[in-house]
DSSP file (Angstrom, degrees, kcal/mol; ACC not computed):
  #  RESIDUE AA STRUCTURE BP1 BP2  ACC     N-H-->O    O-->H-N    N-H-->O    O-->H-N    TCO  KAPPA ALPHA  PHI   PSI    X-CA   Y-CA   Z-CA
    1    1 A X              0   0    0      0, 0.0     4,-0.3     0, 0.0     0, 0.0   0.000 360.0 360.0 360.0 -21.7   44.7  -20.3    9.1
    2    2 A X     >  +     0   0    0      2,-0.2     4,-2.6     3,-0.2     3,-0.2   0.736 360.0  57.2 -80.8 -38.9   42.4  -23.4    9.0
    3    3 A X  H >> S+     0   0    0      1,-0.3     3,-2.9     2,-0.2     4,-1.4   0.975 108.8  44.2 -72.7 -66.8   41.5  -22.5   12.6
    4    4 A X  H 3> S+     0   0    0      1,-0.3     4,-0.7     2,-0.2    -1,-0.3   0.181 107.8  56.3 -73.2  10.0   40.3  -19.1   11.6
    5    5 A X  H 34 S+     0   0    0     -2,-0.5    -1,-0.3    -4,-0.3     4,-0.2   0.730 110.1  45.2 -79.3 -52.7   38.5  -20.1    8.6
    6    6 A X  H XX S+     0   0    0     -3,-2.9     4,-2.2    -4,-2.6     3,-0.9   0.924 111.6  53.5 -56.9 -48.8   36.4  -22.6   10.8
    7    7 A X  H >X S+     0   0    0     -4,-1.4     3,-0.6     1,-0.3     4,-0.5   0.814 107.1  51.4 -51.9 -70.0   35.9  -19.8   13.5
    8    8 A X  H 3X S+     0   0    0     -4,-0.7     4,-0.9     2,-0.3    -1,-0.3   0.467 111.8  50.3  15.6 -46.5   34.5  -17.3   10.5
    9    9 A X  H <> S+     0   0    0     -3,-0.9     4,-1.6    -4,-0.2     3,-0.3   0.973 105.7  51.0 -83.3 -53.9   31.9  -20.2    9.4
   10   10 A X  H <X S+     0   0    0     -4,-2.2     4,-0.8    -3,-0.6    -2,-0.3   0.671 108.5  53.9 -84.7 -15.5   30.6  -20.9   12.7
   11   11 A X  H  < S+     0   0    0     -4,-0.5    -1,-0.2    -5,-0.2    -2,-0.1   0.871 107.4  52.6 -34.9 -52.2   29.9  -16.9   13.1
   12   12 A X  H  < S+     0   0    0     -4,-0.9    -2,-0.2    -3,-0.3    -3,-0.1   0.969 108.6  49.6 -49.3 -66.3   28.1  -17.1   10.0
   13   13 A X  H  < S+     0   0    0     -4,-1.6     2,-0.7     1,-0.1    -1,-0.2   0.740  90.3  98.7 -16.0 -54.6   25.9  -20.1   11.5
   14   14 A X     <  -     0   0    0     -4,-0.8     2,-0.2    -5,-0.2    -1,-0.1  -0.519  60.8-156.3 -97.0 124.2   25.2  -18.4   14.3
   15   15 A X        -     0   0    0     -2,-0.7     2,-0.5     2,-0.0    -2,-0.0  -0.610   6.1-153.6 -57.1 124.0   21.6  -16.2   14.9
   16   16 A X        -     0   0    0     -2,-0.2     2,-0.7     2,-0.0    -1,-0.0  -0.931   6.2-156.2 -70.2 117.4   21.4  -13.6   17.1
   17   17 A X        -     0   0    0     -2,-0.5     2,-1.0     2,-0.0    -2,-0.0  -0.715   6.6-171.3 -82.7  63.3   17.7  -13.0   18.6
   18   18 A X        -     0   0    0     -2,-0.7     2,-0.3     1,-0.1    -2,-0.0  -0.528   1.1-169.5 -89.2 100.2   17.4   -9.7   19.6
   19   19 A X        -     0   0    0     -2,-1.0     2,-0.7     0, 0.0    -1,-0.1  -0.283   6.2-166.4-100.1 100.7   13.7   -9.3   21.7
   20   20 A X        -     0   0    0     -2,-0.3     2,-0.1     2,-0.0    -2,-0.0  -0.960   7.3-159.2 -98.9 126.4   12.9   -5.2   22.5
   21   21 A X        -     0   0    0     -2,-0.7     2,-0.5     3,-0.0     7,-0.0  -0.313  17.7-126.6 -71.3 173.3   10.2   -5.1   24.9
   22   22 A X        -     0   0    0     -2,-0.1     2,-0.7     6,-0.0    -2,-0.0  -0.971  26.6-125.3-120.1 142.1    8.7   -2.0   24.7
   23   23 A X        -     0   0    0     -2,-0.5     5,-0.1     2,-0.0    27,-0.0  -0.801  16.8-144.3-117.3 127.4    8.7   -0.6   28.1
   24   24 A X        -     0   0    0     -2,-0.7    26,-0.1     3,-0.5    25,-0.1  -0.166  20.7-122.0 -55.7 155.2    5.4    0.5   29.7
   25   25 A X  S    S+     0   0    0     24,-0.4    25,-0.1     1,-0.1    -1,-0.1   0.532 113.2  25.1 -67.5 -18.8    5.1    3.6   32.0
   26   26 A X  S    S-     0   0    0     23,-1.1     2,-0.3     1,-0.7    24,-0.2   0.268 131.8 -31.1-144.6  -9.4    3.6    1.5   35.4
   27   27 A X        -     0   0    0     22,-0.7    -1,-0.7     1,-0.1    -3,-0.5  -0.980  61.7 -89.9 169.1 174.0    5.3   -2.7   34.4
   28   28 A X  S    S+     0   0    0     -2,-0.3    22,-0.2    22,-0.1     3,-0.1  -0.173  89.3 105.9 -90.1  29.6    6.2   -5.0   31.7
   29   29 A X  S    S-     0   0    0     21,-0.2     2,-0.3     1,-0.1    24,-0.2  -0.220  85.0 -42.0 -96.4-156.3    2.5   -6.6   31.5
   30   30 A X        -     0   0    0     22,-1.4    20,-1.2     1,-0.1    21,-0.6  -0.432  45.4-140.2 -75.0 141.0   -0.1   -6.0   28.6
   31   31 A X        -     0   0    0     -2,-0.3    17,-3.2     1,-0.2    18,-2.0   0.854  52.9-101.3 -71.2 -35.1   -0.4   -2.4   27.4
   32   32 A X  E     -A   47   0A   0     16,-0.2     2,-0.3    15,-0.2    -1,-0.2  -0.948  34.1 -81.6 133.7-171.5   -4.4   -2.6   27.0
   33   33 A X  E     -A   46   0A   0     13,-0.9    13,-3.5    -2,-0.4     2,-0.3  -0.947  16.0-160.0-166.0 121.6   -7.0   -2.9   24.6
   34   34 A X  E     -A   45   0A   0     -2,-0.3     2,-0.4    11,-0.2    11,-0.2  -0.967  11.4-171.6 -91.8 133.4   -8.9   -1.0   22.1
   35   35 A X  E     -A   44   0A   0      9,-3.2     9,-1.9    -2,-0.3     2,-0.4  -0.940  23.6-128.3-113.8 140.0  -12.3   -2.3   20.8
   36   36 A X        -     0   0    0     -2,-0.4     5,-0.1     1,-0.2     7,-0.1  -0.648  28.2 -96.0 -98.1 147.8  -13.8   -0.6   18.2
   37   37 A X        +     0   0    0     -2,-0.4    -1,-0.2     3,-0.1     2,-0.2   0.050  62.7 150.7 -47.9 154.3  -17.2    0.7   18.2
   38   38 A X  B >   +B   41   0B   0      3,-1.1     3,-0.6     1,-0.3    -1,-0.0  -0.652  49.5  19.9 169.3 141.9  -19.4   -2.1   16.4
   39   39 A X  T 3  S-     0   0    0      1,-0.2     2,-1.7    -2,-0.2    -1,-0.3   0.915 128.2 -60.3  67.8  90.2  -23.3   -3.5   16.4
   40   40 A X  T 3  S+     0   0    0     -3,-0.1     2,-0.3    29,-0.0    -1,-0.2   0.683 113.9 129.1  15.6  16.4  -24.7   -0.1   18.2
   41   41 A X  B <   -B   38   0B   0     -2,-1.7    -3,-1.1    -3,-0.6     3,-0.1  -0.702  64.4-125.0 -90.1 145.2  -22.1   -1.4   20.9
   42   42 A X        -     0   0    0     -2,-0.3    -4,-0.3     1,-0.2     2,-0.2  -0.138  35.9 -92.2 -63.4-172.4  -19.6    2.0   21.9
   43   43 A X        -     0   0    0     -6,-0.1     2,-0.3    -7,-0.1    -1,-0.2  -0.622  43.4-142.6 -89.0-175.8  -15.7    1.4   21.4
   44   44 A X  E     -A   35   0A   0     -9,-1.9    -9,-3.2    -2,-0.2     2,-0.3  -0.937  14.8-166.7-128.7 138.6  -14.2    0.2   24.9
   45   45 A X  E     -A   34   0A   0     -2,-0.3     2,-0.4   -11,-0.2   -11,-0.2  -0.991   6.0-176.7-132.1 129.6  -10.9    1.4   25.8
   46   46 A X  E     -A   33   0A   0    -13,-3.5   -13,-0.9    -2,-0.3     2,-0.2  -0.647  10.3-157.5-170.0 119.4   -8.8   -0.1   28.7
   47   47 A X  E     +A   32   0A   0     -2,-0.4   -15,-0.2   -15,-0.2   -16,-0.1  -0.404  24.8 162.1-106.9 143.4   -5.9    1.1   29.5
   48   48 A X        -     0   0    0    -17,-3.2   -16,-0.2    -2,-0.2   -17,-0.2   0.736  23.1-160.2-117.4 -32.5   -3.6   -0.8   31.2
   49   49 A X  S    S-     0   0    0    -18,-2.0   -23,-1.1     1,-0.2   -22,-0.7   0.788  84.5 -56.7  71.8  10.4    0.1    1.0   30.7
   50   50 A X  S    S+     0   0    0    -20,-1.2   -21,-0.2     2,-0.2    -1,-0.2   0.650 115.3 116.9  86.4  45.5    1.7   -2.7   31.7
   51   51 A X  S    S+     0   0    0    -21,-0.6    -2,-0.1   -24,-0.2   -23,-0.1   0.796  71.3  44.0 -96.7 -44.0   -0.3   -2.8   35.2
   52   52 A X  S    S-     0   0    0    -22,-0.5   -22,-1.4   -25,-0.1     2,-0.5  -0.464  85.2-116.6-100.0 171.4   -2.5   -6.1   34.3
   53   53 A X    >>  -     0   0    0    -24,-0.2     3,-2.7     1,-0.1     4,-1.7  -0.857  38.5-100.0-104.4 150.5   -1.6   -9.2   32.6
   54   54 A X  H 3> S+     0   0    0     -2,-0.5     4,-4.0     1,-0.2     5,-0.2   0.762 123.7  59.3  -8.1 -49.5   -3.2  -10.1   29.1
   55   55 A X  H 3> S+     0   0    0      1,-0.2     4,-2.4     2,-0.2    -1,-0.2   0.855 108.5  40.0 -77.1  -9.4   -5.7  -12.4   31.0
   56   56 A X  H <4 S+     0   0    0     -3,-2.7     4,-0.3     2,-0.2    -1,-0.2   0.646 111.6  56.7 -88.6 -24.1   -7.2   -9.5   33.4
   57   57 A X  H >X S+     0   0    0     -4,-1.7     4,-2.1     2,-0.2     3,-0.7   0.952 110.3  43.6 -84.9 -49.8   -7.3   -6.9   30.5
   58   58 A X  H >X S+     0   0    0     -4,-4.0     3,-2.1     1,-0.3     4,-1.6   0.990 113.0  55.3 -60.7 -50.6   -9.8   -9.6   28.0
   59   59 A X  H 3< S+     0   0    0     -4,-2.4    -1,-0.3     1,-0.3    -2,-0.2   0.511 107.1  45.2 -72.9  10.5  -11.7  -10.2   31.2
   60   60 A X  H <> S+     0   0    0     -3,-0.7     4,-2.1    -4,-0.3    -1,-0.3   0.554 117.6  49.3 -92.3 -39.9  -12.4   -6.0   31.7
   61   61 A X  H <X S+     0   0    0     -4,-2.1     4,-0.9    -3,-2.1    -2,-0.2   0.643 113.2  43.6-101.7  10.9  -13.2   -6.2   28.0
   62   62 A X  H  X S+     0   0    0     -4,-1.6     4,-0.9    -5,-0.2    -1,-0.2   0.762 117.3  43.4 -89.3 -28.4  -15.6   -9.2   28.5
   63   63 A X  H  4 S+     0   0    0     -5,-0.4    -2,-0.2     2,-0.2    -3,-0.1   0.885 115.6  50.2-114.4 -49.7  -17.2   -7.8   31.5
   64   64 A X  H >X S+     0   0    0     -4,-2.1     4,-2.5     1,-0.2     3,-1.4   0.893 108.8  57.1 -70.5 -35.3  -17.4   -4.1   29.5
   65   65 A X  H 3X S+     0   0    0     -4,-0.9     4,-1.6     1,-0.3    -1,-0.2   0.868 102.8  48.6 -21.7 -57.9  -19.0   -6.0   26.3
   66   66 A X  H 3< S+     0   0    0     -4,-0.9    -1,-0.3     1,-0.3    -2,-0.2   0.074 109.4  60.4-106.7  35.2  -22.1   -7.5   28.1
   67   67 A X  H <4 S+     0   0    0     -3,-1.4     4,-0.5     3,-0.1    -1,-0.3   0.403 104.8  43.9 -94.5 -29.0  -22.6   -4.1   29.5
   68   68 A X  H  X S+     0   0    0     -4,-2.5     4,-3.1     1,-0.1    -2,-0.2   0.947 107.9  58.6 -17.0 -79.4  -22.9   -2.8   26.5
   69   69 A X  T  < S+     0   0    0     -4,-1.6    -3,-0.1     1,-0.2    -1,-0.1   0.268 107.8  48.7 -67.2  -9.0  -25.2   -5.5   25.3
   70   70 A X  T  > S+     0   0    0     -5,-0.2     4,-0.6     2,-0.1    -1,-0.2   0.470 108.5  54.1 -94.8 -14.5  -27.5   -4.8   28.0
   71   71 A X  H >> S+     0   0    0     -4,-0.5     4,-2.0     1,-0.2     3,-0.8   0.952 108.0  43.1 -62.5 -55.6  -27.5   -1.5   27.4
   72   72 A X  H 3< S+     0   0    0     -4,-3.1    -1,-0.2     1,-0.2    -3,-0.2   0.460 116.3  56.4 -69.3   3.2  -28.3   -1.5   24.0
   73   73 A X  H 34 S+     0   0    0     -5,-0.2    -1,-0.2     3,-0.0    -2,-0.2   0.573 106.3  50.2 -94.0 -36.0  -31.0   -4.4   25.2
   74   74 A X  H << S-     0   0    0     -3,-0.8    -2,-0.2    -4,-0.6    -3,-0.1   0.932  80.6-176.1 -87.4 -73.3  -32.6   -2.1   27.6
   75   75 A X     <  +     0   0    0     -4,-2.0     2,-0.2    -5,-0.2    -3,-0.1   0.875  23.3 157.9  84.0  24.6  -33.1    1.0   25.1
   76   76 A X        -     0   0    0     -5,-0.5     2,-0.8     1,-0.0    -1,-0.2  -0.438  43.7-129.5 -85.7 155.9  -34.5    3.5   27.7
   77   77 A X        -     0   0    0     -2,-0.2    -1,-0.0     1,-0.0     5,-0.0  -0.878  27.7-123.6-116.7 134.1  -34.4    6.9   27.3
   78   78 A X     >  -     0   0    0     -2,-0.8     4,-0.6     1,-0.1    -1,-0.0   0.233  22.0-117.1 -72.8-174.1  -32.9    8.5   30.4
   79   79 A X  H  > S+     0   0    0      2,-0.2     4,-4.8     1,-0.2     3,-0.5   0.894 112.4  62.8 -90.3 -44.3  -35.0   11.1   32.1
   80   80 A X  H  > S+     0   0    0      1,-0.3     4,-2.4     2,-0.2    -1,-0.2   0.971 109.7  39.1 -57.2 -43.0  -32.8   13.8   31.5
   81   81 A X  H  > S+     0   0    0      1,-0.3     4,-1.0     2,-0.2    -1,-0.3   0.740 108.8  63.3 -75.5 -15.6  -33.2   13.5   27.2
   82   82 A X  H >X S+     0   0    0     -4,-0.6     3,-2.7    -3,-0.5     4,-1.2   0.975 104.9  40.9 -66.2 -74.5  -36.6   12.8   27.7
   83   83 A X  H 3X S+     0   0    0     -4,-4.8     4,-1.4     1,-0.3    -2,-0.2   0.757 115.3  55.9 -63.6 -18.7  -37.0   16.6   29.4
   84   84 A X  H 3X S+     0   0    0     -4,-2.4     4,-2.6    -5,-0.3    -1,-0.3   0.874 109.0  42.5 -43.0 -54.8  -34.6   18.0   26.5
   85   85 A X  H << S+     0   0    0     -3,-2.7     4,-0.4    -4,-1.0    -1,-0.2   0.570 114.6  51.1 -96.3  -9.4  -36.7   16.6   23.8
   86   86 A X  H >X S+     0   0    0     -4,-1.2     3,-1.2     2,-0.1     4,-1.1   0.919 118.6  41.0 -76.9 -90.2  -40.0   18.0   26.0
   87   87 A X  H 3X S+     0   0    0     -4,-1.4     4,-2.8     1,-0.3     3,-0.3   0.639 120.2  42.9 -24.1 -64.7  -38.1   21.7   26.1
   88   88 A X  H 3X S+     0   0    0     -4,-2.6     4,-1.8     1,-0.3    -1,-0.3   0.774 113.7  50.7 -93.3 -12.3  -36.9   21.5   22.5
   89   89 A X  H <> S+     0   0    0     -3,-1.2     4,-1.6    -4,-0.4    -1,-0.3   0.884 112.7  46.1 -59.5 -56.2  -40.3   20.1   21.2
   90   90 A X  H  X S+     0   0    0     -4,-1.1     4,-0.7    -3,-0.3    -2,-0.2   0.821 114.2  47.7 -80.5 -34.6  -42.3   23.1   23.0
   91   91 A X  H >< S+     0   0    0     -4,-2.8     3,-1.3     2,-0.2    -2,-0.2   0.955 109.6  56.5 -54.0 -46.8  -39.5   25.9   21.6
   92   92 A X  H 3< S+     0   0    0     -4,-1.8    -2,-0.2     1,-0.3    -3,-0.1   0.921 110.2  45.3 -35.2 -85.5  -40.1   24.2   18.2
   93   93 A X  H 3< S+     0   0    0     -4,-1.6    -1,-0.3    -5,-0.1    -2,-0.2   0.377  93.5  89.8   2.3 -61.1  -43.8   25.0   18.7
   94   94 A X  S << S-     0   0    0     -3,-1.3     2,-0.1    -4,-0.7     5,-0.1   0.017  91.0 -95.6 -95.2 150.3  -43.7   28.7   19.9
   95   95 A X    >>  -     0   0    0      1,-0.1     3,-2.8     3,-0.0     4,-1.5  -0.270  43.0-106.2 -63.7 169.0  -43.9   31.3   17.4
   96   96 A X  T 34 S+     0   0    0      1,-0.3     4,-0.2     2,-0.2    -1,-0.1   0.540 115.5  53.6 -86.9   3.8  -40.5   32.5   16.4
   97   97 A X  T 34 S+     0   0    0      2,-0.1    -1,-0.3     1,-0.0    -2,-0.0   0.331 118.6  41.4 -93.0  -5.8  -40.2   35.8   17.9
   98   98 A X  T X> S+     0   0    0     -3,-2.8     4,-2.1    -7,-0.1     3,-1.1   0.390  80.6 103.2-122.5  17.0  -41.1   34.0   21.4
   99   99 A X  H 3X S+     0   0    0     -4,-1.5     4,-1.1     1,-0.3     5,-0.4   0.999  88.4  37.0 -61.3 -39.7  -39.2   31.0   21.2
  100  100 A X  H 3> S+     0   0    0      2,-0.2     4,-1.6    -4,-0.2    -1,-0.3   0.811 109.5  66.0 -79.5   7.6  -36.4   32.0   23.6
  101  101 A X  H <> S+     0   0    0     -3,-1.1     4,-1.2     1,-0.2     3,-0.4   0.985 110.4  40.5 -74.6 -74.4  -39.3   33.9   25.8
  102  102 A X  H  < S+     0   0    0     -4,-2.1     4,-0.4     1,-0.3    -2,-0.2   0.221 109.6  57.1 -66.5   7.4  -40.5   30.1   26.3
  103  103 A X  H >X S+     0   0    0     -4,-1.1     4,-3.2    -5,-0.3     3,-1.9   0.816 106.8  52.0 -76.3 -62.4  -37.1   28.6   26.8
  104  104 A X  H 3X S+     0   0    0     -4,-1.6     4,-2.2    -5,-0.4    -2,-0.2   0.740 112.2  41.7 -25.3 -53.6  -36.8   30.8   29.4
  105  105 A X  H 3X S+     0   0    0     -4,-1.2     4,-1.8     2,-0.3    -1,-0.3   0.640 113.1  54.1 -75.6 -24.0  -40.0   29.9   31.1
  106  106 A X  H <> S+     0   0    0     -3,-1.9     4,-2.4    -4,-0.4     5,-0.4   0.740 107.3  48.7 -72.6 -59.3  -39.5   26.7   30.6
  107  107 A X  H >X S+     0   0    0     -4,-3.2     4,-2.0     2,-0.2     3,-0.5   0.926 107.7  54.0 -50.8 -54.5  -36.2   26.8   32.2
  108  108 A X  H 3X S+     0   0    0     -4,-2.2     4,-2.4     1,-0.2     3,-0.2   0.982 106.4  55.4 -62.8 -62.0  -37.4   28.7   35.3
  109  109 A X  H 3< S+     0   0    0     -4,-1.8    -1,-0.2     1,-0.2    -2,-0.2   0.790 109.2  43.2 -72.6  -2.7  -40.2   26.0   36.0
  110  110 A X  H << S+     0   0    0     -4,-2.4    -1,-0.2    -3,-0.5    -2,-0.2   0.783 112.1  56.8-101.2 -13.7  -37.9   23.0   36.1
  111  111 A X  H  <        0   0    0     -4,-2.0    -2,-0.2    -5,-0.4    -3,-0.2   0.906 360.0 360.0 -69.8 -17.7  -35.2   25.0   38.3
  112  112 A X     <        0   0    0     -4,-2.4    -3,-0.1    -5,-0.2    -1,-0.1   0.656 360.0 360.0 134.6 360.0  -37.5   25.6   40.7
């Protein structure tokens, strides 16, 4: 009885750890990283599904950062929003019974 007494405390004593990985679709590595949008920076998302390890996943969201940050450094306005803001500038303009007559026209001469 003495023996099963001891046996019964040293259960008690003893921890059990039990570690669930959560298992990725493609490995056991790091799942990815979301960065949330912040400073005129977009977010960054990069998804890793357990393919990279931790250290390969910050350095994709270092590398997507300072492309960002030279975007938002550069501050050009692409050509295409440029002709948008030409087009929606010159409908603005038209009297209102010919604005989509001058969309039109507008349209025709940059297709060609």
């Amino acid at each position: 009885m003495a023996n099963d007494q001891e046996f019964i405390e040293k259960i008690k004593t003893l921890s059990v750890i039990v570690k669930n990985k959560e298992r990725l679709p493609l490995g056991n590595k790091n799942k990815g990283q979301f960065i949330p949008p912040e400073e005129g920076r977009r977010a960054i998302f990069v998804p890793s599904y357990g393919t990279m390890e931790k250290e390969e996943v910050d350095y994709v969201v270092e590398v997507a950062k300072e492309q960002e940050d030279e975007r938002i450094k550069r501050k050009e306005v692409s050509q295409q929003k440029a002709m948008l803001e030409d087009v929606t500038l010159a409908v603005r303009q038209a009297p209102n019974k010919q604005r989509a007559k001058t969309a039109q026209k507008i349209i025709k001469e940059i297709g060609g």
